[in-house]
N, C-alpha and C positions, 0 to 999 in steps of 0.2 A: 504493500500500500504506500510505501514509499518513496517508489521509485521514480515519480515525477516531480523530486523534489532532489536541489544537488545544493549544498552550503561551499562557499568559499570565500577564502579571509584575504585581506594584506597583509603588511608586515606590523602592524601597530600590535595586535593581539591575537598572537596564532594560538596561544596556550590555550582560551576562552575557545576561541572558534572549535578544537578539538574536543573541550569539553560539550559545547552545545551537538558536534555531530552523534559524540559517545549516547547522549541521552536518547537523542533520534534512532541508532545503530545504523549508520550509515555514515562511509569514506567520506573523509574533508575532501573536494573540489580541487581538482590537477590544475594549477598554473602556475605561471613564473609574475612575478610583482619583483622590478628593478631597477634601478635608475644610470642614465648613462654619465658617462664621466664629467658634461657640463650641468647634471642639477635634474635631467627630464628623465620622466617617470616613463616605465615602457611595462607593457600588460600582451602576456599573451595565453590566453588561456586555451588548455591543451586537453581539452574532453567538450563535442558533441553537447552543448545546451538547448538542441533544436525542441519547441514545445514545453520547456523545462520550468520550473516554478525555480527563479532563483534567489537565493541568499548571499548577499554580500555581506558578513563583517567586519567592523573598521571604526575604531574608536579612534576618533580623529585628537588624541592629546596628541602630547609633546613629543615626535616634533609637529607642531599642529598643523601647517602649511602643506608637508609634505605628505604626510599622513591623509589628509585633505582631499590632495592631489590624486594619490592613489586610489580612493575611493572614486573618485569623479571621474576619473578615465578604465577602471572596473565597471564602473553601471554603464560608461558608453560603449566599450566591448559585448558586455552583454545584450543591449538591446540590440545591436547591430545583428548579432550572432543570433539573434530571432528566440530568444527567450519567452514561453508564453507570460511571463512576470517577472521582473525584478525588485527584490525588496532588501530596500538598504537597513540594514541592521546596526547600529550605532551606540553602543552599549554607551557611550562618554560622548555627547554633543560638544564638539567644541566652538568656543565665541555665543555662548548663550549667554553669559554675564552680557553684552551688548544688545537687549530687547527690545530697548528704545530710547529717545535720542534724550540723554543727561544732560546736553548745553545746545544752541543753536547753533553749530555743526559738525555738529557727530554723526556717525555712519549710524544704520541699524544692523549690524552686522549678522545678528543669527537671521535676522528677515532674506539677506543676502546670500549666507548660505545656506536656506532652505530654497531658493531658487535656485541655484547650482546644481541643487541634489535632482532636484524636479528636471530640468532641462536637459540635465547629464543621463535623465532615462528611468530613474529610481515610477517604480511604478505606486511602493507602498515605503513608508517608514516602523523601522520600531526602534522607540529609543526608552531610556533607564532615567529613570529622575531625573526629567529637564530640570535645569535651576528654574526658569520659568513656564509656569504652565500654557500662558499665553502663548510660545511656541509653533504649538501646535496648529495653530490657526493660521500661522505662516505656509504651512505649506498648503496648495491647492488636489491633494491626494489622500489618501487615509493615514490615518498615523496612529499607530498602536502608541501610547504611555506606560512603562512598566513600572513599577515599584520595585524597590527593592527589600521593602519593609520586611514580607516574609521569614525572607533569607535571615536579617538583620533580630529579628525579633525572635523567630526562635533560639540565635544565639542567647538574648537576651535571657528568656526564659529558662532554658540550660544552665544557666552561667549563675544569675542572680536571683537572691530570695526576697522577703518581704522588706520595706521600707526604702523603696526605690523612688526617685524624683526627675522624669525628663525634664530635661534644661533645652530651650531655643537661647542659643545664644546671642539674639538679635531681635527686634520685633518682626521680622520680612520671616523667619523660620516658623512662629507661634503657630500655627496650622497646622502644619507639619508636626510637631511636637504633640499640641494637642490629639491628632489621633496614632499618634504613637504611643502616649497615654493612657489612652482609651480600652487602646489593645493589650495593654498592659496591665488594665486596672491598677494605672499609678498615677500620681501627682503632678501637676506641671507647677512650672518656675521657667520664670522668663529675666532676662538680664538684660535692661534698658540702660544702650549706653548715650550718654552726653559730653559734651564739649563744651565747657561752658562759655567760652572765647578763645579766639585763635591764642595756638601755642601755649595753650593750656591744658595739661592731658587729660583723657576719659576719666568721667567719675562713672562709675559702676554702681546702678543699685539691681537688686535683685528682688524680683518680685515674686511670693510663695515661701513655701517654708522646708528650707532644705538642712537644717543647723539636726548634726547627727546621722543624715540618711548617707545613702549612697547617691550621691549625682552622675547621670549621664545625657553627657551634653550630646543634642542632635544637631545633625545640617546635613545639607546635602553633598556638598562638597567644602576639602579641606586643601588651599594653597599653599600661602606662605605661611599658615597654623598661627597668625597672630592673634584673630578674632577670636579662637577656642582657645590659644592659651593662657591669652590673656581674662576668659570667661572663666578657665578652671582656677586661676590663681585669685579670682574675687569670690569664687565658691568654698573654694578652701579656707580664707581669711573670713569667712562669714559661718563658717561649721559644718561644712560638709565631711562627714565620716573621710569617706574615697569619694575619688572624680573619675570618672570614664567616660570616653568617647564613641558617638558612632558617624559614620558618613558612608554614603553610596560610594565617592568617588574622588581617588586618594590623589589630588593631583600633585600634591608637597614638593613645590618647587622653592627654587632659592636657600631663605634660611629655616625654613620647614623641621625638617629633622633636630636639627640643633636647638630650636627652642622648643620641638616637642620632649626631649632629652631632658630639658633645663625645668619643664612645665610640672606641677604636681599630679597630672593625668597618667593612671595609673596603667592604661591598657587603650590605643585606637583598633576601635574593631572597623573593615573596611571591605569592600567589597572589588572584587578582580575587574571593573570595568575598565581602571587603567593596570594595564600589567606593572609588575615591580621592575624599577629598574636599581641597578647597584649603588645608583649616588642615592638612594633613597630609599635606605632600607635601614630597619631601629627594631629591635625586640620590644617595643612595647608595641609595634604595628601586627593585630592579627588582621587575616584577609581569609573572608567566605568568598565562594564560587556562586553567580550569578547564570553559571553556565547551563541548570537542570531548568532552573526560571525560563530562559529565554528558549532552549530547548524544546520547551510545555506550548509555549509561544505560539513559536515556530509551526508545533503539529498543531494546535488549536487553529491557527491561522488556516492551514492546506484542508482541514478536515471544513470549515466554515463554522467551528464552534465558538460559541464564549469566551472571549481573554480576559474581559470584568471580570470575570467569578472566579480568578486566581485569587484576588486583591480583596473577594468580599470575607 
């Protein structure tokens, strides 16, 4: 029953992609994804997709241009190659921080690159906790939304006992928080930060009552770890027992690692949408596989079933 379905990856995240075919039982997709010596990306994909339902995955981080690139000249290979579907699979959207326009001339850039994706041939999208949900409406095609809560919350559940406290570490995460929460039958606590005048730094209050419990700060993605470090060190100075982390997606670039090291946060739990790379690797980083999730996806998608009723 599966055999009118064929998954193939670029180079951003083959580990995943192998995980997502394992769940299906069927072989990752034969092609070459490589770039020539001046910077251009070259695609030639070497198995028959005539009538095919296809899957492209490609989590377009770091390096996010190139990354990018390869995804958008994979969906144009394929459509050409007469694919009955292409559906880009994008576990890590990248340039979704850019939703819309913060000063009178700034690009919208995820709006930009969901025209890329569209034009390049992408028939359907699935993606993994956009930072914005608004997103979706960018593009003019279907777009599956994944969560990654599941995954995230039965670690949760496994791992920790009674008198636990989700933390948004921002007011833009409170939603999110709140029904992670929910699913948790736990607490929320929200950390509203201020400026009180330039060059004068955040005052932290926290709002909820976390003095004692276990805190675990949510978001959806984690960069340069300032915003969470900085949350767990007002957590801990206000009485939190422990402080722990969760996020979809581990982008920890820059000084990232270092100040998660320096931070009182006792464990980031994270999810494989970006793969690990060696500048960015810390023993308090654990990482779940989104691979069975997206997998489930995948055959719900080919069969015409239900993908809400993962997430209900």
């Amino acid at each position: 029953m599966m055999d009118k379905i064929k998954v193939f990856t670029g180079n951003s995240n083959r580990g995943l992609s192998l995980e997502i075919c394992e769940h299906l039982g069927i072989q990752l997709g034969k092609s070459e994804v490589r770039s020539f010596s001046d910077g251009e990306v070259f695609v030639d994909i070497q198995e028959s997709v005539r009538g095919v339902e296809v899957y492209v995955v490609q989590s377009t981080c770091m390096p996010c241009n190139n990354n990018l690139m390869e995804l958008l000249i994979m969906l144009d290979a394929f459509k050409r190659a007469s694919a009955s579907s292409v559906t880009a699979v994008i576990p890590y959207y990248g340039y979704a921080r850019q939703d819309r326009k913060v000063a009178p001339r700034t690009p919208i850039t995820a709006k930009l690159v969901a025209d890329l994706i569209t034009v390049a041939g992408a028939t359907r999208v699935v993606c993994v906790d956009l930072h914005a949900g608004q997103i979706q409406g960018f593009f003019n095609i279907p777009v599956d939304h994944l969560y990654a809560t599941p995954v995230l919350l039965n670690y949760i559940k496994e791992n920790f006992q009674d008198d636990v406290v989700v933390v948004s570490p921002d007011a833009g995460g409170v939603e999110r928080a709140r029904a992670f929460a929910k699913r948790l039958s736990a607490n929320l606590a929200i950390i509203d930060k201020r400026r009180p005048r330039p060059n004068v730094s955040e005052v932290m209050n926290i709002i909820g009552e976390i003095e004692g419990r276990t805190a675990i700060i949510l978001d959806d993605m984690i960069d340069t770890a300032g915003t969470i470090t900085q949350a767990a060190e007002a957590l801990k100075l206000n009485g939190a027992r422990q402080v722990y982390a969760c996020c979809t997606h581990a982008v920890l670039s820059g000084p990232a690692i270092e100040r998660l090291e320096k931070s009182p946060i006792k464990e980031l739990v994270v999810t494989n949408t970006i793969p690990k790379r060696d500048s960015a690797t810390s023993e308090k980083v654990k990482r779940l596989s989104v691979g069975p999730l997206l997998g489930e996806a995948i055959k719900r998608i080919h069969f015409g079933e239900s993908v809400s009723s993962l997430f209900v």
